[in-house]
C-alpha positions as CSV (number, residue, x, y, z in Angstrom):
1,X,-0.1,-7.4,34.4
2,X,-1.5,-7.6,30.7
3,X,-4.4,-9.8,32.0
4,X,-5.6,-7.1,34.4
5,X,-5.0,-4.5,31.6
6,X,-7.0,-6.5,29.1
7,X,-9.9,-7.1,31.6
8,X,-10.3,-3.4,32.0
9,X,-11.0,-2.9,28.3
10,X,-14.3,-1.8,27.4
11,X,-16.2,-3.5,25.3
12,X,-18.2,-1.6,21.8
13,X,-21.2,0.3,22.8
14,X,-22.2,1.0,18.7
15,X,-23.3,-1.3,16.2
16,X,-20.5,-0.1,14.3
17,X,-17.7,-0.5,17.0
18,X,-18.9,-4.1,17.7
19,X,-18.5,-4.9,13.7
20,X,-15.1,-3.5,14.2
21,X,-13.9,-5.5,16.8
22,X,-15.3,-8.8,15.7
23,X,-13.2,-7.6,12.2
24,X,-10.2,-6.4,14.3
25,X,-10.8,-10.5,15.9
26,X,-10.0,-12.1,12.3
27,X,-7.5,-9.4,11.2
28,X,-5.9,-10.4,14.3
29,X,-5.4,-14.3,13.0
30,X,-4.8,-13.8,9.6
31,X,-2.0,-11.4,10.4
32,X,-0.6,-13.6,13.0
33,X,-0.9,-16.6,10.5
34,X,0.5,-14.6,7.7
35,X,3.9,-13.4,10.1
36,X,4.4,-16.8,11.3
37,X,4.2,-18.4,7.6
38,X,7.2,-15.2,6.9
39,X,9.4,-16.6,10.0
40,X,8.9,-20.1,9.5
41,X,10.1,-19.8,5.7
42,X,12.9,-17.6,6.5
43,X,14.3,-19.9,9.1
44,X,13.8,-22.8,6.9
45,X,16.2,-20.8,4.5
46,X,18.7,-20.3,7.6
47,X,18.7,-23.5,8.6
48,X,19.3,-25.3,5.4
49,X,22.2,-23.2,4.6
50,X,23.1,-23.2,8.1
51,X,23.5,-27.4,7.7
52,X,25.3,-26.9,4.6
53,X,22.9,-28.4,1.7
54,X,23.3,-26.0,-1.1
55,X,20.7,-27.9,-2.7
56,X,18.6,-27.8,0.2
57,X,18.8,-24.0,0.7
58,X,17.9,-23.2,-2.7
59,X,14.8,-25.0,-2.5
60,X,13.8,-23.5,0.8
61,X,15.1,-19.5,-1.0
62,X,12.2,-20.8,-3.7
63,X,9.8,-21.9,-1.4
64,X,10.3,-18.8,0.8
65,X,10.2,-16.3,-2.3
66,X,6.8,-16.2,-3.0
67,X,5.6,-15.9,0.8
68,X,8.0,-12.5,1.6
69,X,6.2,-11.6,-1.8
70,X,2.7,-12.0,-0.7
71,X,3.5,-10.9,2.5
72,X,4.7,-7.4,1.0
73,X,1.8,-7.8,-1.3
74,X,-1.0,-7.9,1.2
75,X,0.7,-4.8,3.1
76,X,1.8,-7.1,6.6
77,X,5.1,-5.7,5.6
78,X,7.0,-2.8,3.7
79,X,7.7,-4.4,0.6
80,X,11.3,-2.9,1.0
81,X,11.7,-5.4,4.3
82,X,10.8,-8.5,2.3
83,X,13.2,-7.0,-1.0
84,X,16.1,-6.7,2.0
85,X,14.8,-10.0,3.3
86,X,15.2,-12.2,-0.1
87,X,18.7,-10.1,-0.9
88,X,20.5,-11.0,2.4
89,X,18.9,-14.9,1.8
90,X,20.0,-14.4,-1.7
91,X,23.2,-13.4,-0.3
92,X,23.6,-15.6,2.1
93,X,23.5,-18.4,-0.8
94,X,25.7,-17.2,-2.8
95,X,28.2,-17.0,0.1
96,X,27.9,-20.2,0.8
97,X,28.6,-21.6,-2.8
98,X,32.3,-19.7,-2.4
């Protein structure tokens, strides 16, 4: 169904319109690159303490710190979700060292 909804769209009459969507195009990407970079270092967090490897985990929790930062920077996400984000990983660490 989303194929047959997509080829209905219609395409930018203006100058201006078709600017926008080559720039909504590469928004697009970046954005999709950008979330996928967040959920990739998130689970990498998870899954080290998940395994066990204190040592592990806090390495991934640095790794992953400055990406939910950027992330919040650029404005992909509230910068309240990546503060909750890094607490419960924060949390999660400290859990596991009791």
């Amino acid at each position: 169904m989303a194929t047959s909804a997509q080829a209905k769209k219609k395409s930018a009459r203006t100058p201006s319109g078709r600017k926008r969507a080559r720039q909504n195009v590469k928004l697009n990407a970046a954005n999709s690159a950008m979330r996928s970079r967040f959920r990739t270092a998130v689970k990498s967090v998870r899954k080290a303490i998940a395994g066990g490897d204190k040592a592990a985990a806090q390495e991934a929790f640095k790794a992953a710190t400055p990406v939910l930062d950027s992330i919040a920077r650029k404005g992909l996400f509230h910068p309240n979700k990546a503060a909750r984000d890094k607490s419960r990983l924060s949390a999660a660490l400290k859990a596991m060292a009791a």
